[in-house]
BAKOL-44798 format. One record per residue (C-alpha): x, y negated, z; residue in three letters. Coordinates in pm, whole numbers, plus 50000, padded with zeros to 5 digits. Layout:
// BAKOL-44798
XYZALA;...
This chain:
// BAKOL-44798
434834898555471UNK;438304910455442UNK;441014903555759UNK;443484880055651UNK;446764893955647UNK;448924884755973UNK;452954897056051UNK;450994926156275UNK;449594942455974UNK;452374935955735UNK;454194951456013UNK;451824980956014UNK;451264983855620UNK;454984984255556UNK;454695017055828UNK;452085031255626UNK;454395024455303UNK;457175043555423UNK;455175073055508UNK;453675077755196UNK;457375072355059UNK;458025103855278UNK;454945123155217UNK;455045149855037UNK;452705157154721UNK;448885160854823UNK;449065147755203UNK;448885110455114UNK;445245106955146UNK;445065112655477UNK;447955088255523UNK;445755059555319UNK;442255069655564UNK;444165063955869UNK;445505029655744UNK;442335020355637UNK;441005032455984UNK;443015016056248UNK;443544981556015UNK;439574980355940UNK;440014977755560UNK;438514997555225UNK;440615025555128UNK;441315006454778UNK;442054972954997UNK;444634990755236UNK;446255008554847UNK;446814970854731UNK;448164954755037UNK;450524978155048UNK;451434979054730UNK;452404937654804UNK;454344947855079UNK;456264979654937UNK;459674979254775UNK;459505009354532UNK;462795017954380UNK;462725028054068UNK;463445064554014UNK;465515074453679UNK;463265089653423UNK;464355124953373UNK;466115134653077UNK;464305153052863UNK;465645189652833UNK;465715188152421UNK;467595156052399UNK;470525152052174UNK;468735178451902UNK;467665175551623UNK;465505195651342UNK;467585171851093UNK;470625193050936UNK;473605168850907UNK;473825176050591UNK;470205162450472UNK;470985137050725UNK;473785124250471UNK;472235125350211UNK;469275101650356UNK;472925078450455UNK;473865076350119UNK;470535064549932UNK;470195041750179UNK;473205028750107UNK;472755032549720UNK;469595005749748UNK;471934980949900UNK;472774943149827UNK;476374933149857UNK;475114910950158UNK;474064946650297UNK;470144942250256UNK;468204972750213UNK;466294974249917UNK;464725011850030UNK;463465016650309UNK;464085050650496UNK;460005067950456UNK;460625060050058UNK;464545074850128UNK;463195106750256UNK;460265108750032UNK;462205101849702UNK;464995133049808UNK;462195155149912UNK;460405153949575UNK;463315160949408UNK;464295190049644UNK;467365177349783UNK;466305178550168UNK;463435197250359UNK;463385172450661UNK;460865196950847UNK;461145214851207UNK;458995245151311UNK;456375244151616UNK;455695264151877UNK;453055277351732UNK;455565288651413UNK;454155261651197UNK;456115240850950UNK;456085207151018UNK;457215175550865UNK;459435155751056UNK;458605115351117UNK;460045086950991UNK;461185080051343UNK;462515114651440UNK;464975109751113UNK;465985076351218UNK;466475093451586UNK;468705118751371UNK;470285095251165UNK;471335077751491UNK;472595110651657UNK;474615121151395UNK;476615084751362UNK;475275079850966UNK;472805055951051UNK;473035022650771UNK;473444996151098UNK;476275027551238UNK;478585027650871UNK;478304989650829UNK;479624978751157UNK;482644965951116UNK;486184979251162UNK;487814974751493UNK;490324946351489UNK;493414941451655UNK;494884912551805UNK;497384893951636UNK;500504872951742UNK;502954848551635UNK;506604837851793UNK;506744801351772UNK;505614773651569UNK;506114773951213UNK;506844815751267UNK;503464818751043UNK;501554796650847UNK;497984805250703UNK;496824789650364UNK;493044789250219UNK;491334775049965UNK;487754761949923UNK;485344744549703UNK;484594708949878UNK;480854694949904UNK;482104672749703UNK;482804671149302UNK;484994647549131UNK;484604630948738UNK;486594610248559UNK;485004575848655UNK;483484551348396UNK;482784516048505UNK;481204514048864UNK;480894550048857UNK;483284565649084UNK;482884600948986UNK;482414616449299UNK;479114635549372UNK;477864654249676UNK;476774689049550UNK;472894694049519UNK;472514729549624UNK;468814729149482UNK;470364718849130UNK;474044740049122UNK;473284767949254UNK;474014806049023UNK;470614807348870UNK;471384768848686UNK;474644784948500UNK;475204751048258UNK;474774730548619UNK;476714752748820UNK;479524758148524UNK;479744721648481UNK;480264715048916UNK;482584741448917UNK;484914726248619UNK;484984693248800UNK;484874702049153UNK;487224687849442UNK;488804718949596UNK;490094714949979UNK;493444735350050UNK;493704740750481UNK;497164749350638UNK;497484764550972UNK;499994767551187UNK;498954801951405UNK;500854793851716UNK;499784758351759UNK;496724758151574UNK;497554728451366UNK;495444719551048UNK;496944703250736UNK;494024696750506UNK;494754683750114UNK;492004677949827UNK;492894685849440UNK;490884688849153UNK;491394715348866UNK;490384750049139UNK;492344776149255UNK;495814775549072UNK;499584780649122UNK;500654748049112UNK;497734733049334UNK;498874757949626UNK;502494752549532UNK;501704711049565UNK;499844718349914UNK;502934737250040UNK;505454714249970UNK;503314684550111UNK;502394706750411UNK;505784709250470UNK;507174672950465UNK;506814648050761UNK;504464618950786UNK;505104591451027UNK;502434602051379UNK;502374641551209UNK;504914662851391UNK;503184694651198UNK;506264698350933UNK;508504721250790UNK;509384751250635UNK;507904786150807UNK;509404815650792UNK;505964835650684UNK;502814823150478UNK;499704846950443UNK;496884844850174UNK;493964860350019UNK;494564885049690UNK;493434853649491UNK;495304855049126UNK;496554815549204UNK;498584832949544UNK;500384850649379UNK;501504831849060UNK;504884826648994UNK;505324786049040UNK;504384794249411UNK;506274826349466UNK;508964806249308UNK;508754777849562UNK;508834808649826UNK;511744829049733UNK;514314793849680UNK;513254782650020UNK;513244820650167UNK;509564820550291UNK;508214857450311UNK;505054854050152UNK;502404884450285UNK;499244887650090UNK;496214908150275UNK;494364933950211UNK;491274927649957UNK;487614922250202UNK;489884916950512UNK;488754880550633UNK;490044888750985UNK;493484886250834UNK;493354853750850UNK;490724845651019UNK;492254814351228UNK;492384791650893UNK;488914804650800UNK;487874786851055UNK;489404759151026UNK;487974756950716UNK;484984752950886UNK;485844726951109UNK;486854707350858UNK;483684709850704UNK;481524700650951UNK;483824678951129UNK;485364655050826UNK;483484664650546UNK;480154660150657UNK;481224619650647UNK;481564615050316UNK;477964607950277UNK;478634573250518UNK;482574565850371UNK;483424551650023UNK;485964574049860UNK;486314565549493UNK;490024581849418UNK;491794617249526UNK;494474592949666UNK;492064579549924UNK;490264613250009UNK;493614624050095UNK;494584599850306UNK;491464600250463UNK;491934636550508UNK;495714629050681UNK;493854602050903UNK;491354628151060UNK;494074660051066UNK;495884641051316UNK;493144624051533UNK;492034665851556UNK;495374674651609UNK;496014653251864UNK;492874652152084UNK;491304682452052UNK;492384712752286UNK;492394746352137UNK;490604770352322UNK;493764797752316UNK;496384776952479UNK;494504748352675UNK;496014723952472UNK;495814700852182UNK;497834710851881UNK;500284690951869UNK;501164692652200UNK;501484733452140UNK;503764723251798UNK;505784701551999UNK;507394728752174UNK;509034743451887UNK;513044741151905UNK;515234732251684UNK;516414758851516UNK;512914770351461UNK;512324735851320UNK;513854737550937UNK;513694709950751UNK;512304715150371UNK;514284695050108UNK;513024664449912UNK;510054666649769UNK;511204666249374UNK;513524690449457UNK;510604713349615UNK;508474708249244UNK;511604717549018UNK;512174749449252UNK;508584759949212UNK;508474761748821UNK;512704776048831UNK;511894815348821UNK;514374838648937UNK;516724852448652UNK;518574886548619UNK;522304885148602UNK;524794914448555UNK;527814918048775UNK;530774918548601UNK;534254935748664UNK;535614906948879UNK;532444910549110UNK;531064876048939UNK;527884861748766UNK;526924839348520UNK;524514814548635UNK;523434779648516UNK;526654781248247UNK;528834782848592UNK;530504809848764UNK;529104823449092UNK;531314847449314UNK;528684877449467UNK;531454893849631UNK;530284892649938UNK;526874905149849UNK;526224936150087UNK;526874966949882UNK;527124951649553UNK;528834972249268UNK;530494964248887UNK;527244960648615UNK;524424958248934UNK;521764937148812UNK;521024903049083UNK;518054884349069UNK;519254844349120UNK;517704812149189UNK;518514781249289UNK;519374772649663UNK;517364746249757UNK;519414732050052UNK;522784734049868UNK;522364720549463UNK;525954730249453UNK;525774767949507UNK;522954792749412UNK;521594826249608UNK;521254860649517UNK;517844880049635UNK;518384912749791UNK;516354936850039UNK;517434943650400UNK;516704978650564UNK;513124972550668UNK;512134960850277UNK;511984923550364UNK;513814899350096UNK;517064883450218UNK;519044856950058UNK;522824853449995UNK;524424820949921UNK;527154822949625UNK;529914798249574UNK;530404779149257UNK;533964788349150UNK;535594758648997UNK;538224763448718UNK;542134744148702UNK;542854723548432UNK;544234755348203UNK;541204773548254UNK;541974795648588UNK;539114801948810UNK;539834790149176UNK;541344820649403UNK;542894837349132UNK;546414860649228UNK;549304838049090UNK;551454869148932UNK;554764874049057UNK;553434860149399UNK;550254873949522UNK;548634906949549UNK;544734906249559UNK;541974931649565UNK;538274931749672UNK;537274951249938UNK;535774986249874UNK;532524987649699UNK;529835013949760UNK;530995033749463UNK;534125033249519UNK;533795046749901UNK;531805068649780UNK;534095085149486UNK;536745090549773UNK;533625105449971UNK;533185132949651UNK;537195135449610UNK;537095148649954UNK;534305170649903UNK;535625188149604UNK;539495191149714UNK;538715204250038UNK;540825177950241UNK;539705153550513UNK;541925123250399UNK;542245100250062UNK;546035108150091UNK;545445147250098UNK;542875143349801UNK;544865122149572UNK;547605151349648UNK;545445175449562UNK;544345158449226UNK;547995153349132UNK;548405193849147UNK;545335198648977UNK;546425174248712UNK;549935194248644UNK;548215229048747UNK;550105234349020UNK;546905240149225UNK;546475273349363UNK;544325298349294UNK;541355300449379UNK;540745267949365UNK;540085245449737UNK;537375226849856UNK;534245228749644UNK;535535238649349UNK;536785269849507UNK;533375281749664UNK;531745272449339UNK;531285307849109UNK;530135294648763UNK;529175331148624UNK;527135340448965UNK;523865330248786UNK;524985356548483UNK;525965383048736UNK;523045378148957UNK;520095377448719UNK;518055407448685UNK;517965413048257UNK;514975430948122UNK;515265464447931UNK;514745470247562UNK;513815507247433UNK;514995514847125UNK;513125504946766UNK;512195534546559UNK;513695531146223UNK;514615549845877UNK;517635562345774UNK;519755546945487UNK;520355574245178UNK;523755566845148UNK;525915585744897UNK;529655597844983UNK;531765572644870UNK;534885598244862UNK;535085604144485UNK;537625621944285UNK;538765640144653UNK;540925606144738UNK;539545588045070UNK;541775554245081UNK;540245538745386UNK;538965557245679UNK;537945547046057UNK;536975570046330UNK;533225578046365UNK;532895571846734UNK;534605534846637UNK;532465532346339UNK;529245536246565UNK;530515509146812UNK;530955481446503UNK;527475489146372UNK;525795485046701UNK;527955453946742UNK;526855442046377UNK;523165450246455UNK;522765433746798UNK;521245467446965UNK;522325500147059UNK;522705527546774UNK;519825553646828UNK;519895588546894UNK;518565598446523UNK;520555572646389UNK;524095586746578UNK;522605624946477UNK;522115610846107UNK;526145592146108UNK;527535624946287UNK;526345649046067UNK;527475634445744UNK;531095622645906UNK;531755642346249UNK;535335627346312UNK;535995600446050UNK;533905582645789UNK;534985552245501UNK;535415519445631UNK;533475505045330UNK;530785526945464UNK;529835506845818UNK;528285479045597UNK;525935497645473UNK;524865517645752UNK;524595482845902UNK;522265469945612UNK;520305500745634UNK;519785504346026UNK;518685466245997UNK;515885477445740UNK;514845504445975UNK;515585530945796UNK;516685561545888UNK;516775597945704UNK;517285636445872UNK;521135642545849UNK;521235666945530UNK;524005697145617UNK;527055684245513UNK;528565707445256UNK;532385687345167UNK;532845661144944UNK;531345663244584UNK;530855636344330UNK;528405607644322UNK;526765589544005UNK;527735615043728UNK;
């Protein structure tokens, strides 16, 4: 019968455990015989009592000397990556798996996959090993579809960014007949993409839920409209988004709105809306949900959180839906405490001030601005535009020069001026109010120079600082006075010579003078028979040879050659008939040329 165990021998065993700790390899037997000697227990019973009382720490495994290679080339490796990712879904399921990967390239000879032994023996490499490789080399399928790293993303104050999505409600909405309502909760087992006529049909007729967010505060607007994604349902949730409802603080106009890539976000009756009330509007990248990821999720609370009582509430209009909708935005608003800030959002949207607070215009107003598209006007000489059959003054319009083309709209916080759209430095729109100018009773627009009494100019446009700038340039003079001088001599050609400034250091034939011409060798021709004119021993009109050579070379376009000067020279060594060059001329141009004959005096022609 085996000792019971008392706090002497655990005393005694946990000795024994430490030696054999410290023993080295081979001289614990004689450790475990002693134990089992002075304790009176079996070898095997003193091994497992001290085995209870022994805390063994857990050595590291050694690392394998090979680790970190591979047999796989990266290369081949690669190429496994990409027909893995070939045989994908879009919602990333493989469709191959990585043995039929590997098996398909190797049968068409595109990889090898294979390692050699010790024993110099080509082998194979497993299914495992790959994925090992796959792993190593950073191409592994789960590796290339993690997602990007994101970046945190912050906003100034309340109403500094708003974020606007749209999404199909559980809900669809008919026209009601009778009793009938029209509104159906979606059957997922009946409209679903392989029922097109069921799915078509929800999809024509469905309620569609627009969520605003507010990203400092957090603050949800929700609104329901029927008729899917277009401009004018997003322009309709903006502008109701914007104005204040009695217990709703969450108002006004923001200063930035971002959106999906959708075709509705970026239609002009929105944009429209936008550039009259000077909201930038940023649109994100295409597959980029983290964008905007705040009112994504709000989409989802509003889902689960208001939506998922329509089943138990009886909603038979849009009107009602909406104002159900309001009803639960602020009871969320107000109570529940946003996990950011550590407080509820409208608590965070109170502390907005007041000039961060801008207050959108009536809500008519809002729908006429969203379907008024901004229209191109030309400046004309008195720095003016036409616009709504008035008279705007642009003036003041930074850098704005004679015939510019302005893009104009409305302004919706003043109906009695309009603004012109420009760009500022870092490519953001700006806005620039113009003033209406009124005309007197005889026609005069207001500000006009009475003659005889006033003197008025505009200030300096870009052009015309700039033409001084080139004035300068060209006269070689540092002031508009000195310039003007120097134009006025220039003008009466008094300037001197050479010419100052620019003009002077400009040399017009340098390119002529500089450029390196080819050289043409001569054309072999024939020689012109040519009788001697001189009849009857009278020679009227003469010209001296070496001047007769010149004008044929001239009248040929090329240098006279040496058989052709040998052929002229022998038949007239000093002088020759003027009548004679022409048709020397016609015959050099035919090529021909003849021996020069001995030239024997003058003896008659044509007999």
């Amino acid at each position: 019968m085996a000792r019971a165990t008392n706090p002497a021998i655990t005393q005694r065993l946990v000795h024994y455990s430490q030696a054999l700790q410290a023993a080295p390899w081979g001289a614990k037997t004689p450790i475990y015989e002693a134990a089992s000697a002075e304790l009176q227990l079996s070898v095997a019973t003193v091994i497992r009592k001290i085995k209870e009382v022994s805390i063994v720490s857990a050595k590291p495994r050694k690392r394998r000397c090979d680790a970190g290679q591979t047999a796989l080339t990266r290369d081949e490796a690669a190429r496994i990556s990409f027909m893995l990712l070939e045989h994908m879904r879009k919602n990333n399921k493989r469709l191959k798996s990585i043995a039929d990967a590997v098996e398909d390239l190797r049968a068409n000879e595109l990889i090898r996959a294979e390692r050699v032994d010790s024993d110099g023996e080509i082998l194979r490499l497993s299914t495992s090993a790959i994925i090992a490789a796959l792993r190593t080399y950073r191409l592994h399928p789960d590796q290339l579809l993690a997602p990007a790293p994101a970046v945190h993303q912050a906003s100034r104050h309340p109403n500094h960014v708003w974020q606007i999505d749209a999404s199909r409600s559980v809900l669809f909405y008919l026209p009601s007949k009778g009793k009938d309502t029209g509104l159906r909760m979606t059957r997922h087992d009946e409209d679903y993409s392989n029922k097109p006529d069921n799915l078509v049909r929800v999809i024509q007729a469905s309620l569609w839920r627009y969520v605003v967010t507010d990203h400092t505060s957090g603050a949800i607007f929700v609104w329901y409209v029927t008729g899917g994604e277009t401009g004018g349902n997003l322009a309709e949730t903006f502008i109701q988004a914007m104005h204040q409802r009695e217990g709703n603080p969450f108002h006004g106009v923001p200063v930035l709105v971002t959106l999906d890539p959708g075709g509705a976000n970026t239609s002009p009756p929105f944009l429209n809306l936008c550039k009259a009330l000077r909201v930038r509007v940023v649109i994100n990248k295409p597959k980029n949900p983290r964008a905007k990821g705040q009112v994504e999720k709000a989409q989802d609370m509003v889902e689960r959180s208001f939506e998922s009582t329509f089943k138990l509430m009886r909603l038979e209009t849009l009107e009602e839906i909406n104002a159900a909708a309001l009803k639960w935005a602020r009871w969320f608003n107000a109570t529940q405490v946003h996990s950011r800030h550590g407080m509820t959002r409208f608590e965070a949207f109170m502390r907005i001030q007041a000039e961060q607070l801008v207050i959108a215009p009536g809500i008519d107003l809002c729908r006429e601005l969203a379907v008024s598209a901004p229209q191109e006007r030309t400046v004309n000489d008195f720095l003016e535009v036409e616009f709504l059959g008035e008279t705007w003054d642009v003036s003041h319009v930074p850098g704005v020069i004679v015939r510019q083309k302005l893009q104009i709209v409305r302004n919706a916080w003043r109906p009695d001026s309009a603004q012109a759209i420009g760009v500022d430095d870092a490519g953001r729109e700006v806005y620039h109010v113009l003033e209406r100018k009124e005309r007197s009773e005889f026609g005069f627009l207001d500000g006009a120079a009475v003659i005889g009494e006033q003197f008025k100019a505009h200030a300096e446009t870009p052009a015309q600082r700039h033409m001084k700038e080139i004035d300068q340039l060209a006269t070689g003079t540092t002031t508009v006075t000195a310039a003007e001088a120097a134009r006025k001599a220039q003008a009466k050609g008094k300037e001197a010579q050479p010419a100052a400034g620019l003009r002077g250091m400009v040399d017009p034939m340098r390119r002529m003078n500089d450029a390196v011409l080819p050289s043409y060798l001569p054309r072999k021709g024939t020689a012109l028979d040519v009788a001697n004119p001189v009849a009857n021993a009278a020679v009227l009109d003469q010209v001296d040879t070496a001047l007769a050579i010149q004008r044929i070379a001239k009248q040929i376009g090329r240098p006279v050659t040496r058989d052709e000067n040998r052929f002229i020279k022998a038949r007239w060594p000093e002088v020759m008939p003027d009548d004679q060059v022409d048709a020397l001329v016609a015959q050099f141009q035919r090529g021909q040329v003849e021996q020069p004959e001995a030239f024997g005096g003058l003896r008659a022609v044509g007999m």
